[in-house]
C-alpha positions, 0 to 999 in steps of 0.5 A: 208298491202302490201308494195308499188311497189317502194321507192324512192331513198331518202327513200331508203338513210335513211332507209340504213343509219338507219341500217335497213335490206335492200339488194340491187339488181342490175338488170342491165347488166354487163356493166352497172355494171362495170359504176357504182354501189350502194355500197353493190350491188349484181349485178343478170342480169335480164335474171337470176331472175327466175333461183335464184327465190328460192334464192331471195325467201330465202332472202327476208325472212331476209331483203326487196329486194330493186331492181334496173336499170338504171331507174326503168323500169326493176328493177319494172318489176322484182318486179311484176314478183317477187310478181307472185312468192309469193316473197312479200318482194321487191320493186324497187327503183324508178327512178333507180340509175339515179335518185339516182346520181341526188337526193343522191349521185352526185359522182355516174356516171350517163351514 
C-alpha cells in the first residue's frame, strides 16, 4: 500500500512525539528559514532536491521524509517529484508549517 501524498500537521505531532522515525525537510528558502522553522528541520531549498536526489534516497531507506513549505504547495510538488524518482517513503506536510503554527505549536511565527 502506498503511503498518502500528505499527513497533517496534527498526525505529524503525534507520531514525532511517538519517537517514531520521521526527518523533517524544509523546502522553503533561506529566509524564510531564518522566520521560523520546525525544531530538528533540515533546510534543502527546493532549486537543490534533485542534486541530493540520492541523499534523499539513501535516507528515505531509514526514516519517512516528512517534507514541507510555507503552505504545502511546494513541499507536495517536491514529494510527487520524489515519488518520479522511485523515492517512495516522503510525504508533505499538509498545510506547511502555517498550518502547523495554527493546529500544533502557536509560538512558531507565522509570516
Amino acid at each position: 500500500m502506498q503511503l498518502a501524498l500528505e499527513m497533517t500537521p496534527g498526525e505529524a505531532k503525534r507520531r514525532i512525539d511517538a519517537g517514531e522515525a520521521i526527518e523533517l525537510i524544509d523546502v522553503r528558502e533561506p529566509f524564510e528559514y531564518a522566520i521560523c522553522s520546525l525544531e530538528g528541520a533540515e533546510l534543502i531549498p527546493i532549486e537543490t532536491v534533485p542534486e541530493r536526489l540520492a541523499e534523499l534516497d539513501q535516507r528515505a531507506d531509514e526514516k519517512l521524509l516528512l517534507v514541507y513549505c510555507h503552505h504545502g504547495i511546494r513541499s507536495l510538488n517536491v514529494v510527487c517529484w520524489l515519488r518520479e524518482q522511485g523515492v517512495e517513503n516522503c510525504q508533505s506536510l499538509a498545510g506547511g508549517i502555517e498550518r502547523w503554527s495554527r493546529q500544533v505549536d502557536p509560538a512558531v511565527p507565522r509570516y
